[in-house]
C-alpha positions in Angstrom: 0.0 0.0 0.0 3.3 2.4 0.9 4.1 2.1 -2.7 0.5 2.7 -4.5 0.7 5.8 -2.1 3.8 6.8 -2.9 3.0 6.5 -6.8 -0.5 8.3 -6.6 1.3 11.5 -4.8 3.8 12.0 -7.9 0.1 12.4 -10.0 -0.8 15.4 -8.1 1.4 17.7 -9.2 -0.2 16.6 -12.4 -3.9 17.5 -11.1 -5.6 20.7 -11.4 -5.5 23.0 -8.5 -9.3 23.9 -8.3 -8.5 26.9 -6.8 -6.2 28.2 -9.5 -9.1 27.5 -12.2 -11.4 29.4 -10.1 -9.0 32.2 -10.2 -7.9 32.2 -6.4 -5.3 30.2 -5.1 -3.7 31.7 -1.5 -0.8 29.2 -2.1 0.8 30.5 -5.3 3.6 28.5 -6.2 4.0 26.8 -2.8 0.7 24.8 -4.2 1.0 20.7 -4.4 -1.3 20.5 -7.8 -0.7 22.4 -11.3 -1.3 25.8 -12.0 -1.2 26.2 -15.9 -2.4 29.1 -17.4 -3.0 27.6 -20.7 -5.4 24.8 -19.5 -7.4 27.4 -17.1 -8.1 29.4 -20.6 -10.2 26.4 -21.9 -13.0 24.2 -21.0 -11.8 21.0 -23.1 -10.3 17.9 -20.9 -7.3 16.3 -21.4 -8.4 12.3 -22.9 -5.3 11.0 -21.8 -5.6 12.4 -18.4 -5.1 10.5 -15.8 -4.1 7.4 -18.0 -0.9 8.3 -19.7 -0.6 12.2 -19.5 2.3 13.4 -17.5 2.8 16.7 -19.5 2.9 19.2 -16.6 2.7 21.7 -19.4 -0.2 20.1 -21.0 -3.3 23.1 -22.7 -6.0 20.8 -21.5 -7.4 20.4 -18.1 -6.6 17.9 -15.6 -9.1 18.3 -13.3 -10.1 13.8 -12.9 -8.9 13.9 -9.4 -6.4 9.9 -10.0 -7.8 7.2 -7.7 -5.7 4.9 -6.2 -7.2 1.9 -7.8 -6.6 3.4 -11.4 -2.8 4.3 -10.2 -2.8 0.7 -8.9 -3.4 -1.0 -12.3 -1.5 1.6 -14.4 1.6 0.8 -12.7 2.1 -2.4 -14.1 3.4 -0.8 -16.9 6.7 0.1 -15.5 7.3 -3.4 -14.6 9.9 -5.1 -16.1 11.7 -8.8 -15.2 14.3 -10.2 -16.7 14.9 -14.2 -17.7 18.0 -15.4 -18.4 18.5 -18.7 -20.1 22.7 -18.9 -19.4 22.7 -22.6 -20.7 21.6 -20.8 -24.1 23.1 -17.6 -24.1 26.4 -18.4 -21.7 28.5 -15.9 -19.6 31.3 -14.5 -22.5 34.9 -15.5 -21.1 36.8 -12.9 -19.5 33.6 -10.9 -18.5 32.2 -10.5 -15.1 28.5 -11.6 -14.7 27.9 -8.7 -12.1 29.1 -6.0 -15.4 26.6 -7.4 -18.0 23.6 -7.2 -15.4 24.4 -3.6 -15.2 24.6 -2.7 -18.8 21.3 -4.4 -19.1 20.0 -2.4 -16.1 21.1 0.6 -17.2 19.4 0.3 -20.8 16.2 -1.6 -19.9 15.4 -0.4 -16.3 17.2 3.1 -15.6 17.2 4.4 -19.3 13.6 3.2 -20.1 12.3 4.4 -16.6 10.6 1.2 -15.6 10.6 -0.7 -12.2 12.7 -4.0 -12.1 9.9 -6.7 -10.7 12.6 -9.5 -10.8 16.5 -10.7 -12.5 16.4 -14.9 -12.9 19.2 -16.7 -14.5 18.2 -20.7 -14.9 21.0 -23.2 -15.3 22.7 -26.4 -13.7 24.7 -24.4 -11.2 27.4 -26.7 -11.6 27.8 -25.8 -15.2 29.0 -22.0 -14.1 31.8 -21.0 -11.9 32.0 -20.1 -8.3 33.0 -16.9 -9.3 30.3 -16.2 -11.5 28.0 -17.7 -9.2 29.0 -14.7 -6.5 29.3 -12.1 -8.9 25.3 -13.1 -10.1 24.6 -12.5 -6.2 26.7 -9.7 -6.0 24.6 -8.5 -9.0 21.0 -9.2 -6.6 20.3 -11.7 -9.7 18.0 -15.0 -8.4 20.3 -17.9 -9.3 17.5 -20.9 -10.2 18.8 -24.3 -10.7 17.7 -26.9 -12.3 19.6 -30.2 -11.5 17.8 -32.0 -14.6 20.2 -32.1 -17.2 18.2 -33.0 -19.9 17.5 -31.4 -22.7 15.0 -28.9 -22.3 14.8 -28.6 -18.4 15.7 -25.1 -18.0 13.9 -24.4 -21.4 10.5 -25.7 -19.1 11.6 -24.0 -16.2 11.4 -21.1 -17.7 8.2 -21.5 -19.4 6.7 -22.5 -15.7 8.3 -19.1 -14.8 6.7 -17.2 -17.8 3.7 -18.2 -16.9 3.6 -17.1 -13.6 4.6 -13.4 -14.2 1.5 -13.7 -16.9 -0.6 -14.8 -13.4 0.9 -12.2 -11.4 1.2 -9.3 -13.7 -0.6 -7.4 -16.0 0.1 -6.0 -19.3 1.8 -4.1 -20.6 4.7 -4.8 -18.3 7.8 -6.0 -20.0 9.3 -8.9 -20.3 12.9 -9.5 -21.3 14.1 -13.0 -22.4 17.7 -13.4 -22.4 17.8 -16.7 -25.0 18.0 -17.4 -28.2 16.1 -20.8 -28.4 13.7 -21.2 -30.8 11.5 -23.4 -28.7 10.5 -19.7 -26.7 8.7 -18.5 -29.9 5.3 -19.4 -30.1 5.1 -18.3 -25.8 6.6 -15.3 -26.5 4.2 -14.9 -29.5 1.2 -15.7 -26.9 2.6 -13.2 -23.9 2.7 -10.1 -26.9 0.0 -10.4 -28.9 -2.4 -12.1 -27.1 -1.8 -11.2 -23.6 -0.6 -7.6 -24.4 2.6 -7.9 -22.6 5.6 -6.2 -24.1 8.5 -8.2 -25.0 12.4 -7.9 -25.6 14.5 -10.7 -26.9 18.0 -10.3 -26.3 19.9 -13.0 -28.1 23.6 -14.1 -29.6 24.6 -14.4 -32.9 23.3 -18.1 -33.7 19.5 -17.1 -32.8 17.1 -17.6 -35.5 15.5 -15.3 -37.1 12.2 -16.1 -35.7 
């Protein structure tokens, strides 16, 4: 609830003062909601208001007080996790585990300005170095192993995985599949375009092109 709270204040900078429109706001600038001239010259609302507007500078009224409920649900969108098929897509030689999860971070989470729900790598742990074992935890990455070695146990793994984000979350949060197996295709092709979820395949040179 500390978090849906938190969220809902950073709309109300966003929201109409309604003593502003009515001319007569004692605050001034020290006000918490908007003051924008150009909107208080108009009667027309803003449609994307409080969906997806955040244009503090926006000509169109903002005067849908956000509920909770509605801030609630549109915050799955900044939801990203991250799955990370290592028996498919392995750590490169001579680079640290711990480095890679950052330049991901820092393009998919920090750059793109979403929320990082979860970072899961799936493997036989004995198939990856101590070392890169404790720079995945030093990297707050969920190490999941999966002691069958036969072929296509992490790929199901995975899928189980998958499919509990598509229980848990709503679209369009993000996914990001680390893999380039073709047997991820037709789920992948489900989660986007049937499930509404947004998806980012980040792969090595020998994926195919589907």
């Amino acid at each position: 609830m500390a978090t849906v709270d938190r969220e809902y204040s950073t709309l109300l900078p966003l929201t109409d003062c309604i003593y502003f429109t009515n001319g007569d706001c004692m605050f001034k600038k020290k006000c918490r909601y908007r003051h924008c001239q150009t909107a208080v010259k108009q009667l027309e609302e803003c449609s994307n208001w409080p969906h997806t507007c955040r244009n503090i500078d926006c000509p169109y009224r903002h005067t849908r007080k956000p509920s909770k409920i509605q801030k609630s649900m549109l915050r799955e969108k900044d939801f990203v996790s991250f799955f990370w098929d290592i028996e498919n897509v392995p750590i490169p030689k001579g680079q640290k585990p711990f480095d890679i999860v950052q330049r991901i971070r820092q393009k998919l989470v920090v750059e793109s300005g979403l929320q990082e729900a979860a970072f899961s790598c799936f493997c036989n742990i004995n198939t990856i170095s101590q070392d890169n074992q404790q720079s995945l935890h030093h990297a707050n990455v969920r190490i999941i192993h999966v002691p069958d070695r036969k072929p296509g146990a992490v790929d199901r793994q995975i899928m189980l995985e998958l499919d509990r984000f598509e229980r848990v979350h709503r679209p369009p949060a993000t996914i990001v599949l680390i893999s380039g197996d073709i047997d991820f295709v037709g789920k992948l092709n489900d989660l986007r375009h049937q499930a509404g979820f947004h998806v980012i395949v980040i792969h090595n040179k020998f994926a195919k092109d589907e």
